[in-house]
MILOKOL-814801 format. One record per residue (C-alpha): x, y, z. Coordinates in steps of 0.2 Angstrom, whole numbers. Example, Ala and Ser with C-alpha at 12.3 -4.5 7.8 and 13.67 -1.06 7.14 Angstrom:
! residues 2
{u: 62 | v: -22 | w: 39}
{u: 68 | v: -5 | w: 36}
//
This chain:
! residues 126
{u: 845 | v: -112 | w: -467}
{u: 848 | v: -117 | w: -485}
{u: 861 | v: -129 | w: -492}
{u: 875 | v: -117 | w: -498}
{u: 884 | v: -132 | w: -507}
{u: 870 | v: -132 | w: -522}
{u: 869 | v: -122 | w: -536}
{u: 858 | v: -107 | w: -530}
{u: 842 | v: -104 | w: -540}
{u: 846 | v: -84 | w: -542}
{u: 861 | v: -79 | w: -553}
{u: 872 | v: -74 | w: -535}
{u: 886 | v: -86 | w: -534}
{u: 885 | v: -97 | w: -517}
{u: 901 | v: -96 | w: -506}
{u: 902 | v: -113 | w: -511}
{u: 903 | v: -108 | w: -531}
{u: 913 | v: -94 | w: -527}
{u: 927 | v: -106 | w: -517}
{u: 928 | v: -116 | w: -533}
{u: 930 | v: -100 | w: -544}
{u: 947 | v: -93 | w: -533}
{u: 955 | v: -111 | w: -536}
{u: 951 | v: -112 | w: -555}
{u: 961 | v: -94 | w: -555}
{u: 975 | v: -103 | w: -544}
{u: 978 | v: -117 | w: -557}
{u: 976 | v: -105 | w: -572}
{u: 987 | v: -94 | w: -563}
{u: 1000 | v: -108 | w: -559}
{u: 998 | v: -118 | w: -576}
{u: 999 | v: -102 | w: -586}
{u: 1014 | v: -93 | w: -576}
{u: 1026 | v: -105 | w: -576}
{u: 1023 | v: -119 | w: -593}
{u: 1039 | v: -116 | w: -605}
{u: 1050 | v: -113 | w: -588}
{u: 1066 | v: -120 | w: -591}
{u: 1067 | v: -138 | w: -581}
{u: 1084 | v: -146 | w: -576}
{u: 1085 | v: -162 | w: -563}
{u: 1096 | v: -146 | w: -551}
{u: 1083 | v: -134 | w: -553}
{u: 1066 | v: -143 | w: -551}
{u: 1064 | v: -143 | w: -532}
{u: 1067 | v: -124 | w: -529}
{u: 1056 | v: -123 | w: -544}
{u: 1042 | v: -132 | w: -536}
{u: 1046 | v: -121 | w: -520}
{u: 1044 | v: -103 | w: -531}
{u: 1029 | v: -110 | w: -539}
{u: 1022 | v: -114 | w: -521}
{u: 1025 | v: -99 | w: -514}
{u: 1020 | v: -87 | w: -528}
{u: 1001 | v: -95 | w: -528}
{u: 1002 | v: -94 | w: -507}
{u: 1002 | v: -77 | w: -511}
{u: 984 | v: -73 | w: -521}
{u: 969 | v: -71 | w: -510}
{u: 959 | v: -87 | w: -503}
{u: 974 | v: -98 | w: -506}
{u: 979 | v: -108 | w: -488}
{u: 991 | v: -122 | w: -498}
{u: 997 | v: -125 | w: -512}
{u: 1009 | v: -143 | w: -515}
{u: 1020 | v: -143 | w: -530}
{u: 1030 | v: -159 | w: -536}
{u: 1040 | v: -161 | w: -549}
{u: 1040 | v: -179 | w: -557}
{u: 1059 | v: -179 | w: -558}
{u: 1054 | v: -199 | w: -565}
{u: 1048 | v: -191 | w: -581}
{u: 1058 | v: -177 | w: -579}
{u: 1073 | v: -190 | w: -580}
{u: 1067 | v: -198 | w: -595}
{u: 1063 | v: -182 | w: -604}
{u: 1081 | v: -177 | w: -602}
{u: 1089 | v: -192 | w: -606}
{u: 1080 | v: -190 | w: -625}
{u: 1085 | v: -172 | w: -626}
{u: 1100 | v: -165 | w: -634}
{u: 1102 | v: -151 | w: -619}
{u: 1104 | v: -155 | w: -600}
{u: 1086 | v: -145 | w: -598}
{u: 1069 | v: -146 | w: -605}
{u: 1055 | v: -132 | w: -603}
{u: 1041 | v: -135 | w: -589}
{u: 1024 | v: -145 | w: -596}
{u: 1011 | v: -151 | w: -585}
{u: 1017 | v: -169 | w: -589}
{u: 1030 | v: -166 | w: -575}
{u: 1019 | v: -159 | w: -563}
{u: 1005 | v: -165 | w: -548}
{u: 1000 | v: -153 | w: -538}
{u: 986 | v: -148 | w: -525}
{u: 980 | v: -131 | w: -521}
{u: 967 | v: -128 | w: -503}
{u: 957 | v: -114 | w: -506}
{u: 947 | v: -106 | w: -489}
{u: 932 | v: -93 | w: -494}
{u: 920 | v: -87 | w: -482}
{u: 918 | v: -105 | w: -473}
{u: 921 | v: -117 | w: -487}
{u: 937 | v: -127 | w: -490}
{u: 940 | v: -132 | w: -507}
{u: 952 | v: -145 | w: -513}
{u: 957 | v: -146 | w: -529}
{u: 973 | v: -156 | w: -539}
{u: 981 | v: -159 | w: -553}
{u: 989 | v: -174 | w: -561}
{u: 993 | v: -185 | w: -577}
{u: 977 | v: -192 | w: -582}
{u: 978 | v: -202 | w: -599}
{u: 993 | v: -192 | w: -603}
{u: 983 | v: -174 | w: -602}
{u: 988 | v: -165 | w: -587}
{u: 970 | v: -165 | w: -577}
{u: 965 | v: -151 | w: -565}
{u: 950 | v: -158 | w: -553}
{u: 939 | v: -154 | w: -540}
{u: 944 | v: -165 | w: -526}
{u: 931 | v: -158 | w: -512}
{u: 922 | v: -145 | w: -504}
{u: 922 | v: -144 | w: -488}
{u: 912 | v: -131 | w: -472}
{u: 926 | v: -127 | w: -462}
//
């Protein structure tokens, strides 16, 4: 049986390739969905909860973690002339678990360097 966790040597994706697709979709879906939200200190854990539960809903998604770093949330607001800024990934680490056809894929994102960086963590058979 081949390895399905190398690139194949024809142009089908492996399962594998395929599980990393569906959460790149996740995150663009997530990044792009909600960046520019407005963000208060009251507002960001049922934020995080929304954002959680709308990716739960697309295909292949088995969990998604969302937290708000209400640390640089805190400070942000503090220089700000309103009581709310607008969402950025700056504020955001989040993990998403994707399940395909046998393959687990674990993928996260977090401040890296001061850029918001979205990873592949693992992949994983089931």
């Amino acid at each position: 049986m081949a390895d399905d966790t190398r690139v194949s040597d024809d142009e089908t994706p492996t399962d594998a390739e395929a599980a990393c697709f569906e959460a790149g979709i996740k995150f663009g879906s997530l990044y792009h969905q909600f960046a520019g939200t407005p963000l208060s200190l009251e507002s960001a854990s049922s934020l995080a909860r929304a954002m959680e539960e709308s990716i739960e809903n697309q295909p292949h998604c088995s969990d998604v973690t969302v937290e708000i770093r209400t640390d640089e949330l805190d400070d942000a607001l503090a220089a700000a002339s309103a009581e709310y800024t607008e969402l950025t990934g700056r504020f955001l680490e989040v993990e998403i678990v994707v399940d395909y056809e046998g393959r687990t894929v674990v993928t996260k994102m977090a401040m890296e360097d001061g850029y918001p960086l979205m990873r592949l963590e693992a992949v994983r058979n089931r």
